[in-house]
N, C-alpha and C positions, 0 to 999 in steps of 0.2 A: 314685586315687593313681597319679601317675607310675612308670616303672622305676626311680627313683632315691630312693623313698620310705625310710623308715626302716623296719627290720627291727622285726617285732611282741618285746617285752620277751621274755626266757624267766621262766617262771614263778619266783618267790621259794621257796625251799626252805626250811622250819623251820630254824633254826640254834639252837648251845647257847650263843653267844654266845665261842666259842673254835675260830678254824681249826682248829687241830690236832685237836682233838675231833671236831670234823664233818667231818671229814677220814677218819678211823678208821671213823666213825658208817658213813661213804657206803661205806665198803669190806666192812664187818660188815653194812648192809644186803643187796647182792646176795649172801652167802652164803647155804646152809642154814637154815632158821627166821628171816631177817632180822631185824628188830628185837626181834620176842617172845618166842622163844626164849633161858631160862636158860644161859648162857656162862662158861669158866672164863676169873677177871677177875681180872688182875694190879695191882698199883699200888706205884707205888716211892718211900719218903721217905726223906731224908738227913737227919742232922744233925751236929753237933763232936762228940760223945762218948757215950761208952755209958751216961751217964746221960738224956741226951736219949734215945736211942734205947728207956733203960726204959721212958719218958713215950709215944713213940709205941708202941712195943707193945702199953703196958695200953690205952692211946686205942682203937689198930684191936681188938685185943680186944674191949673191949667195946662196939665198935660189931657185933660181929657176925662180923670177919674172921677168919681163920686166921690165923696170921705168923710169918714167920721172922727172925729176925737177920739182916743182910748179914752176909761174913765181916770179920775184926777189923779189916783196914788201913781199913776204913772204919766208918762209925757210921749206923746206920738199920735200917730193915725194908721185907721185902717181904709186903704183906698180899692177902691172894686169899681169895675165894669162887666155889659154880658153881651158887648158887639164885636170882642175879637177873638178868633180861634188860639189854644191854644199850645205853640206847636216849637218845631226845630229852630224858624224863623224869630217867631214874636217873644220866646223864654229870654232868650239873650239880649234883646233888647230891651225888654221892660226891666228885667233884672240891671243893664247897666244904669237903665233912667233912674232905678229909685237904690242905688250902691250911690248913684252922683249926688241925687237931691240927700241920703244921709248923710254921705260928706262934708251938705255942707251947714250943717251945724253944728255946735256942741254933741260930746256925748251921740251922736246919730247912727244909729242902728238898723240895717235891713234885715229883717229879720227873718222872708222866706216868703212863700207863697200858698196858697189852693186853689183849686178851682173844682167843679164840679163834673162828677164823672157819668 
């Protein structure tokens, strides 16, 4: 191959199928315990009113979350746990759990994640 050859690909990295996700993912990996490691994980839903917002409570409830109310000018919860890792695996899932539970009410909004690096 000539000096003017094309550069060898860089390898394909797993993705969760959402920049923003693998975005976090790649930032949470170089910390402390990287991916295996149990993290304290945030996740934010919106909705129109405080009865949507009952809906997603009992939802993240009994998925397992903690959760709090947002305060009253707006409608929703913040649900968090710190017993699962957070990774290639468990993004995509939790992300689908709480896209369905905003679903399914009014105005219902998932609005993103954190977790602790």
């Amino acid at each position: 191959m000539g000096i003017f050859g094309r550069k060898p690909a860089a390898p394909q990295l797993p993705t969760t199928g959402h920049a923003g996700d693998d975005q976090l993912l790649a930032m949470i990996a170089q910390s402390d315990g990287g991916l295996e490691v149990p993290r304290h994980w945030l996740h934010y839903v919106y909705c129109d009113d405080n009865e949507g917002a009952a809906v997603l409570e009992a939802g993240a409830a009994a998925g397992g979350w903690t959760v709090q109310r947002v305060v009253p000018e707006h409608s929703g919860i913040v649900a968090e746990r710190e017993d699962w890792p957070v990774n290639l695996e468990t993004v995509p899932q939790v992300r689908a759990f709480f896209e369905s539970l905003a679903a399914s009410v009014p105005g219902g909004d998932y609005d993103g994640w954190e977790a602790s690096a």
